[in-house]
N, CA, C and O atoms as a GROMACS GRO file, in nm:
protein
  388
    1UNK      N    1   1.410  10.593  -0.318
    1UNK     CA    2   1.319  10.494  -0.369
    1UNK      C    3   1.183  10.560  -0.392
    1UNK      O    4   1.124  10.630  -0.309
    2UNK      N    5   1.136  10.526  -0.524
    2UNK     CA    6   1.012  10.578  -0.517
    2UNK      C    7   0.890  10.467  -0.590
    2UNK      O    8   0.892  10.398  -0.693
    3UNK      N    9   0.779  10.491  -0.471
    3UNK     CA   10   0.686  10.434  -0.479
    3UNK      C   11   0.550  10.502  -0.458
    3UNK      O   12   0.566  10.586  -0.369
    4UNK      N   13   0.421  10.504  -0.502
    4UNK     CA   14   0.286  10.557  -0.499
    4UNK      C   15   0.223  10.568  -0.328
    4UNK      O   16   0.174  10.668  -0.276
    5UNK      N   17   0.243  10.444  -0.271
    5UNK     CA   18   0.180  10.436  -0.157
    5UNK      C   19   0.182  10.269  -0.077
    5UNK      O   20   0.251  10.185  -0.135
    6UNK      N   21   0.137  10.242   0.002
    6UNK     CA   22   0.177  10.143   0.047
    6UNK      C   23   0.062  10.028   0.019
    6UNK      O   24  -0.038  10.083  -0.027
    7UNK      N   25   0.043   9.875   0.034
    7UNK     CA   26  -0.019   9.828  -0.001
    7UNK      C   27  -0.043   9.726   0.112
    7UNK      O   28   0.041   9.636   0.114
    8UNK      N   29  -0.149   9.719   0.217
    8UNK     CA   30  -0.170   9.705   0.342
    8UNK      C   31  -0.298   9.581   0.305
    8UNK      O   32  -0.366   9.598   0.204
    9UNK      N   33  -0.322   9.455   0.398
    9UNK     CA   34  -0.419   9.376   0.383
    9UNK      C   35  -0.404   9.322   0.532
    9UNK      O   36  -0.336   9.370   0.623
   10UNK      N   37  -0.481   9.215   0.532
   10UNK     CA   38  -0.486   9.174   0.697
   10UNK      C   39  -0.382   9.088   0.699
   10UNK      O   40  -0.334   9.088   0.812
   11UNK      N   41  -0.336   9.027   0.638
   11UNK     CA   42  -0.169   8.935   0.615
   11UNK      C   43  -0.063   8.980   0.636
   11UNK      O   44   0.021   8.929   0.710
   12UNK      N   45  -0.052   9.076   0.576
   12UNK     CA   46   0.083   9.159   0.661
   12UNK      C   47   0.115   9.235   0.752
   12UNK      O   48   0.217   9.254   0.817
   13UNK      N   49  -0.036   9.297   0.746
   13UNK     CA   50  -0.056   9.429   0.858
   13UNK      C   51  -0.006   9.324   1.002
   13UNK      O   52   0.070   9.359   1.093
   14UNK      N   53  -0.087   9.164   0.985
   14UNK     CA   54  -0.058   9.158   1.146
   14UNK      C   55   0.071   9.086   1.139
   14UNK      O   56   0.117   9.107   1.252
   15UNK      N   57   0.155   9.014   1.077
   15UNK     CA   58   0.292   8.981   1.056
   15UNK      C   59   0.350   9.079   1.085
   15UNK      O   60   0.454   9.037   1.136
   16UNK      N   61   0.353   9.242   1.087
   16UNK     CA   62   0.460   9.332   1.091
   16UNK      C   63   0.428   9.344   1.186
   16UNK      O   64   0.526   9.348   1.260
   17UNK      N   65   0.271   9.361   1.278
   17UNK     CA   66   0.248   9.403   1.400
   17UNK      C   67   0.283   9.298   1.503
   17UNK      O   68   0.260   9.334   1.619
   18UNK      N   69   0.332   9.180   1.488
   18UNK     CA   70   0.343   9.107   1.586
   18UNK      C   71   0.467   9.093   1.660
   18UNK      O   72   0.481   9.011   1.750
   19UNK      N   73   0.600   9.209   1.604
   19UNK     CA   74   0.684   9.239   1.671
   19UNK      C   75   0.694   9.387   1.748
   19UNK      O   76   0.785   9.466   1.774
   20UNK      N   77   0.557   9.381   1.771
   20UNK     CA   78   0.546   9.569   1.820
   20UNK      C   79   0.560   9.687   1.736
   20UNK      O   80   0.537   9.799   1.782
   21UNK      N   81   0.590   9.671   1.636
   21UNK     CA   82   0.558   9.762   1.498
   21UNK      C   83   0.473   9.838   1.492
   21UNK      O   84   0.373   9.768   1.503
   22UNK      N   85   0.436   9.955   1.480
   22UNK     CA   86   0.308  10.015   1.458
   22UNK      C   87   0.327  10.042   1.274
   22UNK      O   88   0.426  10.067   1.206
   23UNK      N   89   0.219  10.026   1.247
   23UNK     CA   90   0.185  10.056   1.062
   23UNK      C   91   0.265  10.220   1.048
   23UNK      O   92   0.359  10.234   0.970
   24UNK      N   93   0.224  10.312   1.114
   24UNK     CA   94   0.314  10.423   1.108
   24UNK      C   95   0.452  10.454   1.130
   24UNK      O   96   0.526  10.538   1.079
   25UNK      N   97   0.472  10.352   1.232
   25UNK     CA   98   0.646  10.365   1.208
   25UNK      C   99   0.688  10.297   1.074
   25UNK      O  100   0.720  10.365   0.976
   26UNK      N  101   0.687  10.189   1.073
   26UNK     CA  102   0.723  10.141   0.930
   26UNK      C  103   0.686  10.215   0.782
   26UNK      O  104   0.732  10.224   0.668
   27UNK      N  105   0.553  10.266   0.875
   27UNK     CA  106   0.559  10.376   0.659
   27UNK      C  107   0.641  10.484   0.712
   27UNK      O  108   0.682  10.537   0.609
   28UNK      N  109   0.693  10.555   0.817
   28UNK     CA  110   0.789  10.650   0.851
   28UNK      C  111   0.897  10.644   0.834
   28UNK      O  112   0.956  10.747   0.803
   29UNK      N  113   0.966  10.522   0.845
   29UNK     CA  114   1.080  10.476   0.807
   29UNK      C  115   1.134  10.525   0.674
   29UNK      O  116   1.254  10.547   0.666
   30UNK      N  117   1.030  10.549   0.535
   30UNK     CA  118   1.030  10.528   0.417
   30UNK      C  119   1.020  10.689   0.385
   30UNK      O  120   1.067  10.750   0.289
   31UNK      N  121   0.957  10.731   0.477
   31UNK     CA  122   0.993  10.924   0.458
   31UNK      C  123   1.133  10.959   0.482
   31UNK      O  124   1.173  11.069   0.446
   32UNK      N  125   1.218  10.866   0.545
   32UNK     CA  126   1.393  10.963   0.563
   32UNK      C  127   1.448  10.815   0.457
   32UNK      O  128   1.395  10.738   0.377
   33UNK      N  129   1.580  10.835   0.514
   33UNK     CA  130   1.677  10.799   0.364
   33UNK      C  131   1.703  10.663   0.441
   33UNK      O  132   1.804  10.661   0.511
   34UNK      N  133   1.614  10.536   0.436
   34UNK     CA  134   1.668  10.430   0.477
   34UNK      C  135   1.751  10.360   0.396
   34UNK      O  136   1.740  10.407   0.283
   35UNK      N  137   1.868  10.225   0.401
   35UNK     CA  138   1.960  10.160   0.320
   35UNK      C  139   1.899  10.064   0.287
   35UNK      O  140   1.876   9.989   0.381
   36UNK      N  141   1.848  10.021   0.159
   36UNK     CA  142   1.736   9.946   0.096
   36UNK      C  143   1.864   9.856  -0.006
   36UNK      O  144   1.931   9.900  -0.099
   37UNK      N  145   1.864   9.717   0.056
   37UNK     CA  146   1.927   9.583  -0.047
   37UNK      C  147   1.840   9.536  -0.113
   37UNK      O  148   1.719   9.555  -0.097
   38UNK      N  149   1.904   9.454  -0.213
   38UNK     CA  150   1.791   9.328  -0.242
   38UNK      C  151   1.852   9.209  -0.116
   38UNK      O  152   1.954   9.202  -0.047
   39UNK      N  153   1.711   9.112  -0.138
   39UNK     CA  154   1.690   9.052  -0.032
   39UNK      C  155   1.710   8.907  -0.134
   39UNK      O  156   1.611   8.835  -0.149
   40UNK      N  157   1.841   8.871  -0.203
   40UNK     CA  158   1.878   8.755  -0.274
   40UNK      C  159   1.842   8.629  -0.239
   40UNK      O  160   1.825   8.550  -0.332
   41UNK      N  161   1.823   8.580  -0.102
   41UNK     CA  162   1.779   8.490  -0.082
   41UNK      C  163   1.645   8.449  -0.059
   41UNK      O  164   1.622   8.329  -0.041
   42UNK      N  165   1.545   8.541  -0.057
   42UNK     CA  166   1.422   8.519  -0.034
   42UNK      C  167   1.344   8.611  -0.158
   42UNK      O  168   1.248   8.687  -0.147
   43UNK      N  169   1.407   8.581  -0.253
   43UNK     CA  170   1.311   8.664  -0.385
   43UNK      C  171   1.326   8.538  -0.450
   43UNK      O  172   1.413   8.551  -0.536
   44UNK      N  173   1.264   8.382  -0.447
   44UNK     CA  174   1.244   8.316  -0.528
   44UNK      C  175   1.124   8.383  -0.600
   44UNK      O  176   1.150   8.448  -0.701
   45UNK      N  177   0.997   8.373  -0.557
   45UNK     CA  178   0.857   8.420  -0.623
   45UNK      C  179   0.888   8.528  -0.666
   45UNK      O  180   0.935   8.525  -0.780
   46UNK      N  181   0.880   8.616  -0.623
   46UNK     CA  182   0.887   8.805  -0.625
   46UNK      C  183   1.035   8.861  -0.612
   46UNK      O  184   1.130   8.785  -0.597
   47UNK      N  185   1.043   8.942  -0.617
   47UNK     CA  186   1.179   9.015  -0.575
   47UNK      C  187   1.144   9.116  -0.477
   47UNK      O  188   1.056   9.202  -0.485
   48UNK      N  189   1.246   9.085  -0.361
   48UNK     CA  190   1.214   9.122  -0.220
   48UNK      C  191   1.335   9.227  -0.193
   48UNK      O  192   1.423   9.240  -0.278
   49UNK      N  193   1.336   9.312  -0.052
   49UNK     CA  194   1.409   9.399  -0.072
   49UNK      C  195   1.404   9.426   0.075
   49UNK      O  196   1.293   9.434   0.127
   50UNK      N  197   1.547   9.444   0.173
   50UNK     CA  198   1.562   9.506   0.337
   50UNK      C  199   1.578   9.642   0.318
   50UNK      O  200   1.619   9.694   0.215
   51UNK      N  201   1.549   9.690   0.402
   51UNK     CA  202   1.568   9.789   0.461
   51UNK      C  203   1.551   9.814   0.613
   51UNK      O  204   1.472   9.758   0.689
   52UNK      N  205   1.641   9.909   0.641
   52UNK     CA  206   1.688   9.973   0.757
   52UNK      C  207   1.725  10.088   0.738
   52UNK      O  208   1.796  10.139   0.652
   53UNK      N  209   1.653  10.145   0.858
   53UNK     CA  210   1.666  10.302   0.926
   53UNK      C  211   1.601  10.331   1.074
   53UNK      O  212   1.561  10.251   1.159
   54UNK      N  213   1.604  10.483   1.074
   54UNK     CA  214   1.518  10.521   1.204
   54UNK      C  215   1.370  10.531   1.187
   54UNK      O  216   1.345  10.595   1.085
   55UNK      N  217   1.251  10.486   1.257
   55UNK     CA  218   1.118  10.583   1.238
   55UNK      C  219   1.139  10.704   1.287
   55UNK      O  220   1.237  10.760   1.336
   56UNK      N  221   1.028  10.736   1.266
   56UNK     CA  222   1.041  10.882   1.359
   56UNK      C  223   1.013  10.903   1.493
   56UNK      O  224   0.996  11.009   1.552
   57UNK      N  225   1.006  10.730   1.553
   57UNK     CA  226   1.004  10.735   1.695
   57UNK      C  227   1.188  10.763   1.727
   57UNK      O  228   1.227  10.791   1.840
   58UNK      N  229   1.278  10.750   1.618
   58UNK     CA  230   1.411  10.742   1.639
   58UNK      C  231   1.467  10.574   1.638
   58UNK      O  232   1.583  10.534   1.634
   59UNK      N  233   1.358  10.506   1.641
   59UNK     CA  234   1.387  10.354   1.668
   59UNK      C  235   1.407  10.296   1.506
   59UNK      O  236   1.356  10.315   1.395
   60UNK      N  237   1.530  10.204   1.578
   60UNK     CA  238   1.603  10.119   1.456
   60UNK      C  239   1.515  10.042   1.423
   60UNK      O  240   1.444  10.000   1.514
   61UNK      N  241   1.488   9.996   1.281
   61UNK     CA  242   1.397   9.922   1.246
   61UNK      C  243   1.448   9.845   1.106
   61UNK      O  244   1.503   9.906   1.015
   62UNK      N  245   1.421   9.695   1.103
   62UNK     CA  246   1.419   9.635   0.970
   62UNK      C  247   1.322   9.595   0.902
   62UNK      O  248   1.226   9.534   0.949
   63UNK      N  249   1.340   9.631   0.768
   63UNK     CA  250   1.166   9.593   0.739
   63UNK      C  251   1.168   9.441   0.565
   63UNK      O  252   1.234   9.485   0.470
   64UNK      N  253   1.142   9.380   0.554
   64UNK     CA  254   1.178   9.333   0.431
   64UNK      C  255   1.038   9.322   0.410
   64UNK      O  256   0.940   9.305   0.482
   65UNK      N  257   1.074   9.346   0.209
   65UNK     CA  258   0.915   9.418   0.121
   65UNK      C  259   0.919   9.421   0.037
   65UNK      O  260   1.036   9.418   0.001
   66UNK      N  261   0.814   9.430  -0.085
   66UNK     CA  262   0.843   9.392  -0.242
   66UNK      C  263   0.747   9.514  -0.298
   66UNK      O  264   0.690   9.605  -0.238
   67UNK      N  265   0.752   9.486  -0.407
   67UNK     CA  266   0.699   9.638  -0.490
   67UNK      C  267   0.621   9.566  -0.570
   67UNK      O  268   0.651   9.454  -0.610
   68UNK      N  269   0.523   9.625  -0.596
   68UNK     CA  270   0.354   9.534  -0.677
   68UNK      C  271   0.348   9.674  -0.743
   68UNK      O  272   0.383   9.787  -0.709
   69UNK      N  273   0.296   9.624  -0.845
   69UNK     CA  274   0.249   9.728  -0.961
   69UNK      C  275   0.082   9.681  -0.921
   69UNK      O  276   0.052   9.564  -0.899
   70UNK      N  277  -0.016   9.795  -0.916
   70UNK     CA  278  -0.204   9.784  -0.893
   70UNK      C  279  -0.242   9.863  -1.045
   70UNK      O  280  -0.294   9.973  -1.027
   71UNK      N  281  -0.228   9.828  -1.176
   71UNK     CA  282  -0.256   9.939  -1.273
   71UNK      C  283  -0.128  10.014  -1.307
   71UNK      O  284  -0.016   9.975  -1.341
   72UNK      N  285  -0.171  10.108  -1.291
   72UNK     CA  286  -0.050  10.267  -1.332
   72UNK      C  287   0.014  10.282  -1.195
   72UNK      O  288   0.092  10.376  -1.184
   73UNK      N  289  -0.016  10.164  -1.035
   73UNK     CA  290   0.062  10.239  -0.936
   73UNK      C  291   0.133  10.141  -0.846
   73UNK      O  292   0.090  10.038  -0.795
   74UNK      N  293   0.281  10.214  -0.838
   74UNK     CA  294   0.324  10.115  -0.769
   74UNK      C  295   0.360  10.141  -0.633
   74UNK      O  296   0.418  10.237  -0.583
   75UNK      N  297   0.309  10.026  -0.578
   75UNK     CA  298   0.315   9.989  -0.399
   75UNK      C  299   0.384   9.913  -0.331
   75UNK      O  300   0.371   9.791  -0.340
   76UNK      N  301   0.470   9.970  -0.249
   76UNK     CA  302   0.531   9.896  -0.128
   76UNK      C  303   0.486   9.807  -0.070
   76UNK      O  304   0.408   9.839   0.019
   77UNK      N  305   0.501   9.726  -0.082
   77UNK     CA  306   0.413   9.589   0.027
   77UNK      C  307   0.517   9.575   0.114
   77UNK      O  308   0.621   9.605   0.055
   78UNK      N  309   0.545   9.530   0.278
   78UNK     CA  310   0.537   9.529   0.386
   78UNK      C  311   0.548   9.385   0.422
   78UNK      O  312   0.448   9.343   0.480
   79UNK      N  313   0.635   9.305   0.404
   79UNK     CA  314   0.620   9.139   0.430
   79UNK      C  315   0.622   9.128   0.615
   79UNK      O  316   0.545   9.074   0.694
   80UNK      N  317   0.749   9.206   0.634
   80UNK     CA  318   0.788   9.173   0.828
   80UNK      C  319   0.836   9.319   0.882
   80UNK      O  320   0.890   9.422   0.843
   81UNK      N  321   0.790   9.266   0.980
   81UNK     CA  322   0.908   9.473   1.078
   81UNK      C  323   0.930   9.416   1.189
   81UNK      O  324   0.858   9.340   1.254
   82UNK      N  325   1.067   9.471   1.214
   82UNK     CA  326   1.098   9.455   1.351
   82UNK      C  327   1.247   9.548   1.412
   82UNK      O  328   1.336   9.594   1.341
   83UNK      N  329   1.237   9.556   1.542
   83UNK     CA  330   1.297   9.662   1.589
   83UNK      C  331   1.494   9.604   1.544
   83UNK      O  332   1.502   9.490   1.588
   84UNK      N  333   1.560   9.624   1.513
   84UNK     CA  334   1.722   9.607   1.490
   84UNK      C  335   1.740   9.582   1.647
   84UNK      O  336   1.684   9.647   1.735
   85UNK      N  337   1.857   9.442   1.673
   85UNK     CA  338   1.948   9.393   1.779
   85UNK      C  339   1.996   9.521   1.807
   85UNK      O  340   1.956   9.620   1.746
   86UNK      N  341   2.090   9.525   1.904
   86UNK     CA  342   2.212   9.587   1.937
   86UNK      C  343   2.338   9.550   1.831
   86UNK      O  344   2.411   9.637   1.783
   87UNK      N  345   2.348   9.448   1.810
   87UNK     CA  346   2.497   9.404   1.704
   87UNK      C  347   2.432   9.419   1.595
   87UNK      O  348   2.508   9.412   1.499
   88UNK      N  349   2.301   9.441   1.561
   88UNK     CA  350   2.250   9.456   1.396
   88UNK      C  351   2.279   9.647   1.394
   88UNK      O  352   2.326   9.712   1.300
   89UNK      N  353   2.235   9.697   1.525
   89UNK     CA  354   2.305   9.873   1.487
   89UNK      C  355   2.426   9.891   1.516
   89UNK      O  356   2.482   9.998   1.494
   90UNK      N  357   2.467   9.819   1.555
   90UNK     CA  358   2.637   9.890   1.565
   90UNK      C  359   2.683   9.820   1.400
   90UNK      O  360   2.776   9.873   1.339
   91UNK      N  361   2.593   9.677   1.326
   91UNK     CA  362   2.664   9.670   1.215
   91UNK      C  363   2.637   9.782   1.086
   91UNK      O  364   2.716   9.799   0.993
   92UNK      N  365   2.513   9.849   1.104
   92UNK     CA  366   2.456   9.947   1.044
   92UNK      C  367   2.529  10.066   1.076
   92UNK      O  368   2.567  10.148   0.993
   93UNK      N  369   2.544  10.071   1.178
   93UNK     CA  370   2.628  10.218   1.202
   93UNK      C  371   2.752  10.241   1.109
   93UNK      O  372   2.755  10.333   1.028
   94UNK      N  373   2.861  10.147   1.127
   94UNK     CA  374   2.952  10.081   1.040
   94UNK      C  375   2.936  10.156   0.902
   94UNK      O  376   3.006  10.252   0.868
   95UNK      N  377   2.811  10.087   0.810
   95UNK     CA  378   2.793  10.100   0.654
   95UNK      C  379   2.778  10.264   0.648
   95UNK      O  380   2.821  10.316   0.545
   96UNK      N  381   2.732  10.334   0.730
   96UNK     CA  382   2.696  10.461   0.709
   96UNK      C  383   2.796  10.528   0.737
   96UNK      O  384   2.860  10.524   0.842
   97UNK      N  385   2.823  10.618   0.604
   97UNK     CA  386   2.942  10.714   0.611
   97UNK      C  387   2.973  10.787   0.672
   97UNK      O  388   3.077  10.847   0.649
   0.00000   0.00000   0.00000
């Protein structure tokens, strides 16, 4: 997936932080090869998108997020984060080859 950079305000920053998230794990997540869906049921307005992977703390993480064009650049926006269940990684483990 490619995107310019991330697009951070006080609305989401503290929605993602309020499950123990740090802003760096979640943009870390996006440096290795996370499994990025669309998110069909919650892209009425926008078109939204999950993902899951490791940060580079090693911790499972889900993140759902939409892509904004600012001009010529486009940015990741950051709606929620939070750490993956136990039955959400063993269902992830599963999809991965």
């Amino acid at each position: 997936m490619k995107f310019d950079g991330f697009d951070w305000d006080s609305g989401n920053r503290a929605k993602c932080q309020k499950h123990g998230v740090s802003i760096a794990e979640i943009e870390s997540l996006f440096s290795g090869t996370p499994l990025v869906a669309p998110d069909v049921l919650h892209s009425s307005k926008e078109q939204r998108f999950r993902a899951v992977g490791q940060t580079i703390k090693k911790r499972p993480l889900f993140i759902v997020f939409t892509l904004r064009k600012n001009g010529g650049t486009l940015l990741l926006r950051p709606i929620s984060a939070r750490y993956m269940h136990k039955k959400e990684i063993k269902a992830h483990e599963k999809e991965i080859p």
